[in-house]
Phi, psi and omega in degrees: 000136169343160144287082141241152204306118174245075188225143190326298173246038192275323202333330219244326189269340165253011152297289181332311194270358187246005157277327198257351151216047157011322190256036179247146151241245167283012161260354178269354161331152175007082193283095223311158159319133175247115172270190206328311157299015173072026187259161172216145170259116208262137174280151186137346194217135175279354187252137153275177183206155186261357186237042163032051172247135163255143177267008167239122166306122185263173159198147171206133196245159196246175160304308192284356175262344176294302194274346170313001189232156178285334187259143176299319173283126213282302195320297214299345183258318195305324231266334181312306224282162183258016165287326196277149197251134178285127176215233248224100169222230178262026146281324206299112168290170115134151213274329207286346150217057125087037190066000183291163177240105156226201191244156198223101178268126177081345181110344214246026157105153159287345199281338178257349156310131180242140171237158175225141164255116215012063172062032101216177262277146210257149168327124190262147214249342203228158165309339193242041172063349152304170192248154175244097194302317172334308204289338194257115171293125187312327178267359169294000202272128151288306179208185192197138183230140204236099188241129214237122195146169169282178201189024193247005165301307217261303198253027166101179177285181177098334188265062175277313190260345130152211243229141174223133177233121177267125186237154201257141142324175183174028163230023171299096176240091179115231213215073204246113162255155155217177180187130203227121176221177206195145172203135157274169202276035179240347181097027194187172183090027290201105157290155181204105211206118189217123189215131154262122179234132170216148161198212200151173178248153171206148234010076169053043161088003170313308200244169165185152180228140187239174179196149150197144172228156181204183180205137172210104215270153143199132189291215200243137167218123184294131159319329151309304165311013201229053158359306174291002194224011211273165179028072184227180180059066188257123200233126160301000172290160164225143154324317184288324161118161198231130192261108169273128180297146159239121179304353187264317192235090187257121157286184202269132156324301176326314180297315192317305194282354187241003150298292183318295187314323161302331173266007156097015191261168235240182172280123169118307192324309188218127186281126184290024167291307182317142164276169189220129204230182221211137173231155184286041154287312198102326172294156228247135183215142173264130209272333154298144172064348189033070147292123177050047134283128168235055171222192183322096159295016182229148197328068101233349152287131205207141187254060209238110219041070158061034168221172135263128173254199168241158167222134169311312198287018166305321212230359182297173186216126157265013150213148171307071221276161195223147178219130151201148200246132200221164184193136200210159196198125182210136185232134150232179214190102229246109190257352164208185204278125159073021158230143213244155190199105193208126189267143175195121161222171196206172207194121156226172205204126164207139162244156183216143182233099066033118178154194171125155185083199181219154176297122143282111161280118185103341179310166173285342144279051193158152180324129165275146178273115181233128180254147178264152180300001185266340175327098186310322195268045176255158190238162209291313179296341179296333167308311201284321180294330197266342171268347139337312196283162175338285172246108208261022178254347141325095199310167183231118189287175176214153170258160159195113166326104174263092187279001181274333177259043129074179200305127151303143171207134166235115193272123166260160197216108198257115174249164198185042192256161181216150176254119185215153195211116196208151153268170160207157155183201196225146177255080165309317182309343195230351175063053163220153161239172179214167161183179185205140188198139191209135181220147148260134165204164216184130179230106154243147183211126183243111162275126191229104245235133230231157157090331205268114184281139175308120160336276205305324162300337163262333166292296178317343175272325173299294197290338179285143177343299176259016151109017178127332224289341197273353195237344169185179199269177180057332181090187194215113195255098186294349196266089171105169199254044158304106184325131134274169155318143181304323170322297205287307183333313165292354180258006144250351123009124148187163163248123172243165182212097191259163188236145166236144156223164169176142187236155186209118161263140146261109153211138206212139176255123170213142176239136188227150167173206185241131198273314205168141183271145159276194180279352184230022143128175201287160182270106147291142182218161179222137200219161175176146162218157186248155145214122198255161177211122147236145161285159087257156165239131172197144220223097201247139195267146184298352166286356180264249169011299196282329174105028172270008167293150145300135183068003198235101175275157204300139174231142174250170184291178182183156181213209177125135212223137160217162193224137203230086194233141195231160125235137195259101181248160187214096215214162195242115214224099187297092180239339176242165154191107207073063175227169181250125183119005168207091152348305173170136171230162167184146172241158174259147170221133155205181169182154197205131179250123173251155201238080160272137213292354197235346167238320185099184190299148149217157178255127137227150172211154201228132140218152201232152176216135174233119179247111183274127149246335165211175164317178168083319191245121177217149159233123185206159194191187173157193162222172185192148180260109140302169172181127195233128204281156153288125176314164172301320196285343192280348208245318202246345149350072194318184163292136143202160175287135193206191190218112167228166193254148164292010215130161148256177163264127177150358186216157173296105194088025177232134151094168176279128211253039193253000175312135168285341164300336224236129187287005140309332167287315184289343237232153169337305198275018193294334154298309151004289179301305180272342175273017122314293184306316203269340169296305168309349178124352160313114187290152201296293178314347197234338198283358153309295199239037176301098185249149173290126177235013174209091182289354173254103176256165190293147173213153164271159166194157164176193196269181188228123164263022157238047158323142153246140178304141153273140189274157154192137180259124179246107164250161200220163166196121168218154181238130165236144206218101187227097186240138175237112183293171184260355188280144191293346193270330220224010187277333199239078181207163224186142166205178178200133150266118177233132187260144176220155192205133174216150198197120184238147178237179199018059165288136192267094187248172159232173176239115187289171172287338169300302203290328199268350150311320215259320204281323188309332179256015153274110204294011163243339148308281175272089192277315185303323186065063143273162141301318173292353187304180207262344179281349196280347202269346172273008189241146164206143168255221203219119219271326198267331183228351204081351193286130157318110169251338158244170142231127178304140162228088173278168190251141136189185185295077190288178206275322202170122210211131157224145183233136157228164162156197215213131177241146155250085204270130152241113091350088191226131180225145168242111192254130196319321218259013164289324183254018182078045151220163205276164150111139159294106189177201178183159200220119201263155170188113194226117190211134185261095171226118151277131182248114167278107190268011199162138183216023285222134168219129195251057187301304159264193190278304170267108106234132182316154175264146165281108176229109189235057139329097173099006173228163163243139183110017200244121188242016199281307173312316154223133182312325189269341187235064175289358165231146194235107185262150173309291180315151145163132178203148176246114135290110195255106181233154207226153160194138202236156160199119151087251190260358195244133165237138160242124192225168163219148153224148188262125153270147241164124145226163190243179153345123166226140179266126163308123189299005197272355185286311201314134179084337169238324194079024173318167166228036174301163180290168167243216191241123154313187155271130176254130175270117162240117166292121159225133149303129143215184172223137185232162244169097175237128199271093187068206182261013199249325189240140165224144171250127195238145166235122203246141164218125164246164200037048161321311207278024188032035173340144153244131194324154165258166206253133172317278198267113183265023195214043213282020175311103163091014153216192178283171186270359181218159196301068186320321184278356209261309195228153190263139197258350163292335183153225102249135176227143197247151209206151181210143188213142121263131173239166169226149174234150205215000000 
């Protein structure tokens, strides 16, 4: 797609600039830094050039389209463009990536995003080498370029699906506040965004310099205030603690029914199969049918699909609250006649707090809790149920929601500077430039993680005699949602605490310049090497390791270091010019060889062909090998335990599907099926009324270190239409198509708990409904009840992941005073529209291809970015007159089918289309103040719902759709 401005209020600002360079085309918008000739350099290229067309489909977003949103953080406006997949941002509740913001381009992971700060490569924030967008304050952005393709022929690996180069201002002369604030229309989520920039020239114009700090808050806005969002998330866990049946030691039916029958319930009513829970009373209530309960049916207690549960979202955050803080610094410094000296760093310090729900004590993430019959706090009917069984002098477990040591939380605590330090100049007498440039950076992140009470401190109070009392006061009683005490609470307390650090040297050379002229004008090149270092670390506090948290399951430490030294040549090649039906052709050619301590040699290359045929008219395309080495963290990962949720049970590709609720029992293939669950480990007793009783189940993961690089191969074909017409309604219009195609092959994936669930119990995967099948070989329970307790999630080289489709840009503006009407100004229209033609997962080589274009909910790629609608488009329309601008952009997401069919023949629902609308208005008071004013999601669009089902999940997509609101934003800037 073209390089133009996709912005509300750019209109007025890219005209200018494209008045002001006549030989620019749908690509000259808001246009790179020139240096004295007037050459630029465009990304996707070590070469400049002067008339800024790139032959790799662009995209360049202005400063006004970044501010233009209630948020501080760059993803919320970026995640808007439809190349971008919406992924792990200030919606993201959850622990699994630590409050960071990064960018995902196609859908096809952030670890294949290369993000660059004016075109290198910025401090990676996570093990697998994304960037965390949080450390770069939105407003230091000048513009932002999007290249969407491989891209690791010009800057290394990591650029397989293409390129975000955050290009910095450089038109600071003097003394610029700003202050920014935002509230949704419910009163809460509260933004704050306050920046000082000042800079200038020195020693008679030699030098300049920038300085800029800033601070930026943003609150909390609960899910409870949100009706749509209010009783989701439904867990069969409780606060009163759940007594688990073992299939080997079954109490007598008979005791069952004659326990019940004192509290009136019928013979039959609850099966001694059942768990069983406390009402404070002490007498016994079975949470299927909520038998005999007497206690709250209102939220956060819930009756739902024929149990009582519980729902989480009580304790959910619909934003992420952020505090941060930042100081970014740049000196150049001109030390002889064509040679440059320019120092530049930045520091940014943020928390972000992560989290929700209560710790399940006893749960299958975490150590089970075993009570001895001797326990004084068992109440007398329970006495009665354990002396039934065989053997009734056998301790018994328990689960037990713990709400009393009140909401899990994890606070991150982010340090974050990077140093870069280089010469450039010029040999004008040889037509080169040169340079040399070298940085350090450093990511520590100290985690801290709150609510989750110690196994072994609460197992010692279960097991002792006298039931704890001799150990905090009162002692400590699991049976019913009986207060303990502040004591025993504090006697099971704990805080943990883990350290991540990484570090990255960069230092790189390149000389660029003119070899010799041809007949259709100079042959240009570009040359260069690198040597890259990245570290990790990560330091796990031993209550973690050891696995003595409640709910946490163990991550051990790990460390692991790669090292990289590449060199890159690149040349720009003039080959036809002034023939007719061609204007000018030219091809880009580059390769690049990398050497890793960890991989070995790997190549990449790229060529693009730009065919001018007539003014007006261009066409270009081209292809290119990519390659991506595994990060330290894909590769150096210790084992570790995590939680993901499966599903619900009840439609074909949600949920265990060995559930009786769930229509794998019901289904054609229902014998099948169950003589699977019991090859697997469903005890024989149970496999009747057999219920999943943990909709989030446990997975291992961890790094392989016999990882291989994966490749991806791209193609591009595009056409751009910048004609200049002669009526003033049709001069300044434009459009660009570009068809892209990327195919990563030994792509480096996991097989997630969905996928390995849906396919081992898929009759075409698996037509026998073996056990032995290799996804069936990733699941394992627990021989006494049937409960998932683990699921393999391996890192390995997977068969394949392609995406194709078709990007469109249009662009048409009208300047007032061009038609004859008075007053300065203009009236604008900019529309972004992406077409998914194809989305595809290869897991082997014989497994069937996936294709889930146009659906939502398949997370194997990203946890965050499940959805790929065929559609997605931003419409922008603008009108500025004299001092005032007003805009609207549509944001368009389309129609989606549920990913859970693909591959199974589920018939789950999908999602509509979603419209989100925003306004603003801006105002500038003489030349020193401009006032901005804002609404985003005026019309308060509400999420839609995915899952008509929510055990153990939301009923809507949380990273896809906005869960706030409509929300209002207020600005000032001043310049001095």
């Amino acid at each position: 797609m073209g390089a133009l401005v996709i912005g509300l209020a750019a209109g007025q600002q890219v005209w200018a600039q494209a008045a002001a360079e006549p030989a620019h085309g749908v690509d000259g918008a808001a246009p790179a830094t020139a240096d004295k000739g007037g050459e630029i350099i465009v990304t996707g290229s070590r070469i400049a050039r002067r008339d800024y067309t790139s032959s790799s489909p662009i995209s360049t977003v202005s400063s006004d389209f970044i501010a233009k949103t209630d948020s501080s953080t760059l993803e919320t406006s970026l995640n808007q463009l439809p190349q971008i997949a919406s992924s792990a941002s200030s919606s993201t509740n959850t622990q699994a990536r630590g409050g960071q913001a990064s960018l995902n381009l196609r859908g096809l992971g952030q670890q294949r995003t290369l993000v660059l700060l004016d075109g290198r490569r910025v401090q990676p924030s996570a093990a697998d080498g994304s960037v965390d967008l949080n450390v770069i304050p939105a407003n230091l952005i000048g513009s932002v370029e999007v290249i969407t393709g491989g891209a690791s022929a010009i800057y290394g690996s990591d650029a397989v699906t293409g390129v975000v180069n955050l290009k910095l201002r450089r038109d600071v002369n003097g003394l610029e506040v700003s202050g920014k604030m935002g509230v949704t229309g419910m009163g809460d989520g509260q933004t704050r965004d306050f920046n000082a920039i000042a800079g200038g020239k020195f020693a008679d114009g030699r030098g300049s310099a920038m300085i800029s700090i800033g601070y930026s808050d943003r609150r909390t806005a609960p899910f409870d205030a949100r009706a749509y969002l209010r009783g989701q998330v439904v867990v069969p866990a409780l606060p009163s603690s759940l007594v688990n049946v073992s299939a080997s030691n079954l109490p007598s039916q008979a005791a069952v029914n004659a326990i019940f029958a004192g509290y009136g319930a019928a013979a039959g009513s609850v099966s001694r199969s059942s768990q069983l829970s406390f009402n404070a009373d002490g007498t016994l209530f079975a949470p299927t049918g909520a038998v005999n309960y007497r206690g709250s049916r209102n939220l956060p207690y819930i009756y739902y699909g024929g149990i009582l549960q519980f729902t989480t979202t009580d304790t959910y955050t619909a934003q992420t609250p952020l505090t941060r803080y930042n100081i970014y610094g740049r000196a150049d410094y001109e030390v002889a006649d064509d040679i440059k000296a320019f120092v530049e760093g930045w520091y940014t310090s943020y928390n972000v707090t992560t989290g929700g729900a209560y710790a399940n004590a006893g749960s299958s993430s975490g150590k089970i809790l075993s009570v001895p019959v001797t326990n004084p706090f068992i109440p007398a009917d329970l006495r009665t149920y354990l002396a039934s069984r065989p053997n009734p002098n056998a301790p018994f477990t328990i689960t037990r929601f713990m709400q009393e040591a009140g909401t899990r939380a994890e606070r991150n605590d982010y340090d974050v500077f990077q140093l870069t330090a280089g010469l450039n100049g010029k040999i004008r007498s040889a037509h080169l430039d040169w340079s040399l440039v070298a940085s350090f950076g450093k990511t520590r992140a100290l985690t801290t993680e709150t609510g989750y009470p110690s196994s072994s401190a609460l197992q010692t109070l279960l097991s002792a005699a006298d039931g704890g009392r001799s150990l905090c006061s009162g002692g400590y009683n699991p049976f019913g949602p009986t207060p303990n005490s502040a004591s025993c609470i504090a006697y099971i307390a704990r805080t943990a605490r883990n350290v991540t650090e990484l570090k990255q040297t960069n230092v790189e050379a390149n000389l660029a310049g003119d070899l010799f002229k041809l007949p259709a004008g100079t042959l240009k090149f570009a040359l260069g090497a690198n040597y890259r270092e990245n570290t990790y670390a990560f330091s796990p506090d031993n209550l973690i390791s050891s696995g003595d948290l409640a709910n946490f399951l163990p991550v051990f430490g790990s460390s692991g270091k790669t090292r990289a030294t590449e060199a890159y040549g690149e040349l720009l090649i003039p080959v036809i010019k002034d023939a007719q039906l061609i204007r000018e052709f030219n091809i880009d050619a580059s390769y690049r060889y990398s050497h890793y301590n960890t991989v070995g040699g790997i190549s990449t290359y790229k060529v693009d062909g730009d065919w001018t045929v007539i003014d007006g008219l261009r066409l270009r395309g081209g292809y290119s090998r990519a390659t991506r080495a595994p990060s330290a963290g894909e590769l150096f990962a210790a084992t570790n335990l995590g939680q993901a949720p499966i599903g619900s049970p009840g439609l074909i590709g949600s949920g265990d599907p060995c559930d009786s609720r769930g229509a794998y029992r019901s289904g054609p293939n229902a014998s099948a099926v169950t003589a699977l669950c019991l090859a697997q480990g469903v005890p024989a007793s149970l496999i009747t009324g057999f219920t999943n009783t943990n909709p989030r189940v446990p997975f291992q993961a961890g790094g392989n270190t016999a990882l291989r690089p994966e490749t991806a191969d791209t193609y591009s074909i595009g056409l751009v239409l910048n004609p200049r017409l002669a009526s003033p309604w049709l001069s300044h219009i434009s459009l660009s198509v570009d068809w892209y195609s990327i195919r990563i092959s030994r792509a480096i994936g996991q097989i997630t708990n969905t996928v390995a669930l849906s396919q081992c119990f898929d009759g075409t995967v698996n037509p026998t409904f073996s056990s032995s099948n290799y996804y069936c070989s990733l699941l394992a329970r627990d021989a006494t009840n049937g409960q998932l307790t683990v699921i393999q999630n391996p890192l390995l080289n997977l068969a394949s992941y392609k995406t194709t489709g078709v990007d469109t840009q249009l662009d048409w503006r009208v300047r007032f005073d061009e038609i004859g009407w008075k007053g300065k100004g203009s009236f604008g229209i900019n529309t972004v529209i992406t077409y998914l033609d194809s989305f595809k997962i290869k897991n082997f080589a014989t497994a069937p291809t996936l294709d889930y274009a146009g659906t939502i909910g398949n997370q194997q790629i990203d946890l965050f970015a499940d959805a790929h609608p065929r559609w997605k488009a931003t419409t922008g329309v603008t009108v500025t007159l004299e001092s005032v601008s007003a805009g609207m952009r549509w944001r368009y997401l389309g129609a989606m089918a549920n990913a859970a069919n693909v591959g199974t023949g589920g018939t789950a629902h999908g999602v509509p289309a979603v419209s989100y609308f925003d306004f603003d208005l801006a105002f500038n008071v003489g030349k020193q103040f401009t006032l901005s004013l804002g609404v985003v999601n005026a019309f308060n669009k509400t999420p839609p719902v995915l899952n008509d089902n929510v055990t153990g999940v939301l009923a809507t997509d949380p990273y896809t759709y906005d869960l706030l609101g409509r929300r209002f934003y207020a600005g000032i800037k001043a310049r001095f």
